[in-house]
N, CA, C and O atoms as a GROMACS GRO file, in nm:
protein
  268
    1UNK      N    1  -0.818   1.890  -5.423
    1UNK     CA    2  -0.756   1.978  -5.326
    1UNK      C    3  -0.620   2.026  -5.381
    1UNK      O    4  -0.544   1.953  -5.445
    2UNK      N    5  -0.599   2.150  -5.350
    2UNK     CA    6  -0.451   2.252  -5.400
    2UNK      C    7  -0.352   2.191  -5.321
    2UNK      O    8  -0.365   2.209  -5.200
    3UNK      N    9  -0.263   2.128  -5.355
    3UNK     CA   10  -0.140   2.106  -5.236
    3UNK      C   11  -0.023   2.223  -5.300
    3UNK      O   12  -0.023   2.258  -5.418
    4UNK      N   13   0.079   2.277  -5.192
    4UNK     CA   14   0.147   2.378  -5.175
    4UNK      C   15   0.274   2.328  -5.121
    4UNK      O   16   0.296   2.299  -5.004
    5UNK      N   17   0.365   2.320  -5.234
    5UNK     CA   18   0.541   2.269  -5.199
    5UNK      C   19   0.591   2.405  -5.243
    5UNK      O   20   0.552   2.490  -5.322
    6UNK      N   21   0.726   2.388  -5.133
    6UNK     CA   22   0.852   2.501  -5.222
    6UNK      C   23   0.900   2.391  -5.275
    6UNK      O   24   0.874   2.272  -5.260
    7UNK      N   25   0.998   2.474  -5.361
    7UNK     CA   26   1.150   2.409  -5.416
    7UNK      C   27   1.268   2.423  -5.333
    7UNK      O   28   1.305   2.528  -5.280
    8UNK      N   29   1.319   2.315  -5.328
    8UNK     CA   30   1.442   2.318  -5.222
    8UNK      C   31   1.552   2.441  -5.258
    8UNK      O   32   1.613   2.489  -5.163
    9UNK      N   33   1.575   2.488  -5.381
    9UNK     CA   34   1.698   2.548  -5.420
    9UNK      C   35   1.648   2.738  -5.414
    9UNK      O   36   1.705   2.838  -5.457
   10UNK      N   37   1.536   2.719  -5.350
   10UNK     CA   38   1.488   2.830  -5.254
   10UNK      C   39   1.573   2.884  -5.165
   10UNK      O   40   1.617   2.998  -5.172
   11UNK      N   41   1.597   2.804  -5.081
   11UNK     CA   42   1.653   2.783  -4.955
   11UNK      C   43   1.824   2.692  -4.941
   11UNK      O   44   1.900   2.724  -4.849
   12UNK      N   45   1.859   2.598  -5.026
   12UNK     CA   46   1.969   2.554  -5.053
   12UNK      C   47   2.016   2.472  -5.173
   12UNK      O   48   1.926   2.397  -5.211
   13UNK      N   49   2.106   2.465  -5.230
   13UNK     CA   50   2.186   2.404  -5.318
   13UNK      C   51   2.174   2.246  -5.259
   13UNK      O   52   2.070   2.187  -5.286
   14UNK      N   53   2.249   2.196  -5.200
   14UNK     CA   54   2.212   2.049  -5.158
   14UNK      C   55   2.134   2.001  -5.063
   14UNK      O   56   2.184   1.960  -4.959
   15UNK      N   57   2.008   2.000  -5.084
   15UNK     CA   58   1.887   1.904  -5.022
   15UNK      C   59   1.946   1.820  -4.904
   15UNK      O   60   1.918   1.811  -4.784
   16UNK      N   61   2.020   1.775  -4.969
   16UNK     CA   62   2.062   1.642  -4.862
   16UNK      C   63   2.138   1.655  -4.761
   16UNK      O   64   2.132   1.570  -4.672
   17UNK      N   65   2.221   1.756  -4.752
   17UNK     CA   66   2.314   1.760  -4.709
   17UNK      C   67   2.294   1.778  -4.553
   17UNK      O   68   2.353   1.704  -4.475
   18UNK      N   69   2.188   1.905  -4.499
   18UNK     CA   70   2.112   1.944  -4.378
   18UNK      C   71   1.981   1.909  -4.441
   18UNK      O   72   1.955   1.999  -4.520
   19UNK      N   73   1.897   1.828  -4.441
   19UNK     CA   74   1.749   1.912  -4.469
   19UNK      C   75   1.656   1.941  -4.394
   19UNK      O   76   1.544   1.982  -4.425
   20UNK      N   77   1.728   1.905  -4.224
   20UNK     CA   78   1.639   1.964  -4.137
   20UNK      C   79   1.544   2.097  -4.134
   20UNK      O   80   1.424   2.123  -4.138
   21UNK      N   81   1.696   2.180  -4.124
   21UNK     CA   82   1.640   2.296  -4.156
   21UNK      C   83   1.515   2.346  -4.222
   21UNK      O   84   1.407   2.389  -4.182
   22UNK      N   85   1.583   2.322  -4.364
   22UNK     CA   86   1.450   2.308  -4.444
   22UNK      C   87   1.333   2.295  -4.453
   22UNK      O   88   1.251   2.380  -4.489
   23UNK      N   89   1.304   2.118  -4.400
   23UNK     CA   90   1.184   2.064  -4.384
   23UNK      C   91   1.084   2.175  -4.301
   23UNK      O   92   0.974   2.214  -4.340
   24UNK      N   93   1.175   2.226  -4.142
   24UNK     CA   94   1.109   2.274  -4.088
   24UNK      C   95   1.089   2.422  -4.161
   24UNK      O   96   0.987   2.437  -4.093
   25UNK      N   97   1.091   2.476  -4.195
   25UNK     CA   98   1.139   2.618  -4.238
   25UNK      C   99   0.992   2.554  -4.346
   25UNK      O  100   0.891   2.622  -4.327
   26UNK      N  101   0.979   2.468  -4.423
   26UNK     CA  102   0.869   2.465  -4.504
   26UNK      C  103   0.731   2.456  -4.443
   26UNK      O  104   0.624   2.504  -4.481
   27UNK      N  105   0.774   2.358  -4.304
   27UNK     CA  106   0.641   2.320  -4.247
   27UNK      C  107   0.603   2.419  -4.170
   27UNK      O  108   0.481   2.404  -4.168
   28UNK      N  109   0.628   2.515  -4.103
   28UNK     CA  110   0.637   2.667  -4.046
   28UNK      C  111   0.537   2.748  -4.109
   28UNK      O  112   0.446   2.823  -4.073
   29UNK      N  113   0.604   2.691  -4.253
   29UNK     CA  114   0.492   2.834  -4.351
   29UNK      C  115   0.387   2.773  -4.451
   29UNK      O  116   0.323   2.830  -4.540
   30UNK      N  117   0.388   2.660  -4.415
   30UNK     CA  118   0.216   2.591  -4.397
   30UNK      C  119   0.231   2.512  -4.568
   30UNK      O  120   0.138   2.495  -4.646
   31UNK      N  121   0.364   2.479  -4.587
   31UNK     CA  122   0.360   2.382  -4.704
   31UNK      C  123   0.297   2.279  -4.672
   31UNK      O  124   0.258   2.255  -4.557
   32UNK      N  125   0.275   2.187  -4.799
   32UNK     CA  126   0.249   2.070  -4.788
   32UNK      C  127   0.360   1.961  -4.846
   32UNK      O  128   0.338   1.840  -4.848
   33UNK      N  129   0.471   2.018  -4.887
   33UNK     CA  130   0.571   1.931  -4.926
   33UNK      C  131   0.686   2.028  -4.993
   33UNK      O  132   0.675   2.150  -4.994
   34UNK      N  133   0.801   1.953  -5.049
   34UNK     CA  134   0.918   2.003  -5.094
   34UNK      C  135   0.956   1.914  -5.245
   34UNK      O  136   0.978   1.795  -5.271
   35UNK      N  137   0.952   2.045  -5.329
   35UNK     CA  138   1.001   1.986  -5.429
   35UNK      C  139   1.178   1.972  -5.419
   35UNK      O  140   1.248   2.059  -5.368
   36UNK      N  141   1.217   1.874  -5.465
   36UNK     CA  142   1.350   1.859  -5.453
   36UNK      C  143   1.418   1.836  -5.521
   36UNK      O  144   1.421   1.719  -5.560
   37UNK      N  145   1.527   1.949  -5.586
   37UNK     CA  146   1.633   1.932  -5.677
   37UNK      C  147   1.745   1.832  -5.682
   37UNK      O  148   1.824   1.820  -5.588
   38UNK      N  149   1.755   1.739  -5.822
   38UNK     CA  150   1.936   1.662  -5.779
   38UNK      C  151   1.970   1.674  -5.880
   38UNK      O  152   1.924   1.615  -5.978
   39UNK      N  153   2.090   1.781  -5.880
   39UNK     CA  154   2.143   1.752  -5.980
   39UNK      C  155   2.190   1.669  -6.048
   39UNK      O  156   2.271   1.605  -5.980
   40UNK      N  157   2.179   1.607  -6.222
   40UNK     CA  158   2.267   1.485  -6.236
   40UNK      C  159   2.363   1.461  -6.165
   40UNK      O  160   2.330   1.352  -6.119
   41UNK      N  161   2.469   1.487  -6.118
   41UNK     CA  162   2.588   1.464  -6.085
   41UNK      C  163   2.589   1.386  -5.901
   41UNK      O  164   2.657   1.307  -5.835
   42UNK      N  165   2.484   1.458  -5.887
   42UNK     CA  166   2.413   1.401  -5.757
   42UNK      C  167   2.352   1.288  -5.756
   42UNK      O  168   2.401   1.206  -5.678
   43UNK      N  169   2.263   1.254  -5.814
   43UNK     CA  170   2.212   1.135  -5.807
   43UNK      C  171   2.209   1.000  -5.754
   43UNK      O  172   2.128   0.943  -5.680
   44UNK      N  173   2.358   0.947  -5.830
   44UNK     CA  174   2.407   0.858  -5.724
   44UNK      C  175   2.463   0.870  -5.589
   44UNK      O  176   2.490   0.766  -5.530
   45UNK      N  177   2.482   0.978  -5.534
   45UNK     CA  178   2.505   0.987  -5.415
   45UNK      C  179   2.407   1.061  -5.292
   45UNK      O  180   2.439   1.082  -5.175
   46UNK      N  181   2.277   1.093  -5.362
   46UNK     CA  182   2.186   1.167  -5.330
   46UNK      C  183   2.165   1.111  -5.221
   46UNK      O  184   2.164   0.989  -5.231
   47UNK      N  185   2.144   1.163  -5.087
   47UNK     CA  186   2.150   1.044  -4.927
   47UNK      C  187   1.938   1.029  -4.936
   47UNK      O  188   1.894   1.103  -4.849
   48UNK      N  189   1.874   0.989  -4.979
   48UNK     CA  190   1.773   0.953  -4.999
   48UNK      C  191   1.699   0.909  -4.824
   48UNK      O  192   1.615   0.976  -4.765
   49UNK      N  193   1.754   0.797  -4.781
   49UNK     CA  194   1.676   0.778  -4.655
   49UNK      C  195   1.694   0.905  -4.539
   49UNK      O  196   1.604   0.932  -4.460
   50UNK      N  197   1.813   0.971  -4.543
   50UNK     CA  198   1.841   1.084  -4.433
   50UNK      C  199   1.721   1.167  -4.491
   50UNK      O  200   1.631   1.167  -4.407
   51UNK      N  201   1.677   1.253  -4.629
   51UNK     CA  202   1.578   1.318  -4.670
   51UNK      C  203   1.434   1.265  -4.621
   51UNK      O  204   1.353   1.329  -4.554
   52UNK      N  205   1.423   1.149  -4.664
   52UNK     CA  206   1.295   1.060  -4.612
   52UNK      C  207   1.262   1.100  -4.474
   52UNK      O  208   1.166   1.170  -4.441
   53UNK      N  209   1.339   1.055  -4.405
   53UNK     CA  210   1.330   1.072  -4.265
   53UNK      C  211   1.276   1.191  -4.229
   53UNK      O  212   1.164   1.179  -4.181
   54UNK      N  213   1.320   1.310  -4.236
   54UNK     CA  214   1.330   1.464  -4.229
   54UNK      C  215   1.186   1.487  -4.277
   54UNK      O  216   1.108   1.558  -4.214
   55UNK      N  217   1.155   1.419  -4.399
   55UNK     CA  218   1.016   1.467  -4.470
   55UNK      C  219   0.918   1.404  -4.357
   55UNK      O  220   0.839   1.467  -4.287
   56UNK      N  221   0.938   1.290  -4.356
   56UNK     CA  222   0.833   1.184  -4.266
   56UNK      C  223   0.810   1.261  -4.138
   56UNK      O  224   0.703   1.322  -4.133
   57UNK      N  225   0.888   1.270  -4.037
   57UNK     CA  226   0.933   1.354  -3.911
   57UNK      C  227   0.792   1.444  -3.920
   57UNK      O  228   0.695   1.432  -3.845
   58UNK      N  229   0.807   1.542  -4.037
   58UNK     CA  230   0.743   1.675  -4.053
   58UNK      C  231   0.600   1.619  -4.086
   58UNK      O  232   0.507   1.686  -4.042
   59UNK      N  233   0.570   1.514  -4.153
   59UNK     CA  234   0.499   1.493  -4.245
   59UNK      C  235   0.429   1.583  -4.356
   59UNK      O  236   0.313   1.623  -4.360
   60UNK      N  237   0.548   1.605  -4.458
   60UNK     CA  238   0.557   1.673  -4.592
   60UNK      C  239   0.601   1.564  -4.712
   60UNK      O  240   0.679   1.471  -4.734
   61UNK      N  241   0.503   1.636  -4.770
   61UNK     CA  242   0.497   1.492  -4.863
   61UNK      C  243   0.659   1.540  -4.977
   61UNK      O  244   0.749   1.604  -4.922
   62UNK      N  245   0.669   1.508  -5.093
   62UNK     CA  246   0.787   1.544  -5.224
   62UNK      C  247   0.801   1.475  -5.293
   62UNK      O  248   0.784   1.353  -5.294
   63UNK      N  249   0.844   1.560  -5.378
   63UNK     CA  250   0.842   1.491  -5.569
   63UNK      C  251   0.983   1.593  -5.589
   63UNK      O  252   1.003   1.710  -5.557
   64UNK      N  253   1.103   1.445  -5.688
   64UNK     CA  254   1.221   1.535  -5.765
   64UNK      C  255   1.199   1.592  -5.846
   64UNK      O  256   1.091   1.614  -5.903
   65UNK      N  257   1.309   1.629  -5.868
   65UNK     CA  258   1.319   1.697  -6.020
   65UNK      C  259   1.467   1.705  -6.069
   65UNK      O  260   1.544   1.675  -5.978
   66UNK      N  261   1.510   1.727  -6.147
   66UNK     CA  262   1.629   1.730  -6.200
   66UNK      C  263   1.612   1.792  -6.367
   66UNK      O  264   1.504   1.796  -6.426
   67UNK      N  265   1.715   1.827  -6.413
   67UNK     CA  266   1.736   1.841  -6.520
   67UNK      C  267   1.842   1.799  -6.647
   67UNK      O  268   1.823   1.843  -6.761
   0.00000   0.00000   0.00000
């Protein structure tokens, strides 16, 4: 089966910061998840369970990425 994510930096620079928005704004238009940018510099401070939550809520699945 095809699964269908955006990329977060679609829609914003820090993931974490709101990702309500987001989540919903993905699940609206019939994703199945969010790919999600951190930048190195982010990483260690990346708020991880607030994102979780937001994804779970929606139930949208996600995979990082970074560079």
């Amino acid at each position: 089966m095809v699964r269908w994510a955006m990329h977060s930096l679609l829609w914003t620079e820090r993931f974490d910061v709101e990702p309500e928005p987001v989540v919903k704004k993905a699940k609206a238009l019939g994703f199945d998840g969010i790919e999600i940018y951190v930048s190195p510099a982010q990483i260690g401070t990346f708020k991880k369970a607030k994102v979780m939550r937001a994804l779970q809520d929606a139930r949208l699945g996600c995979i990082g990425c970074t560079c």
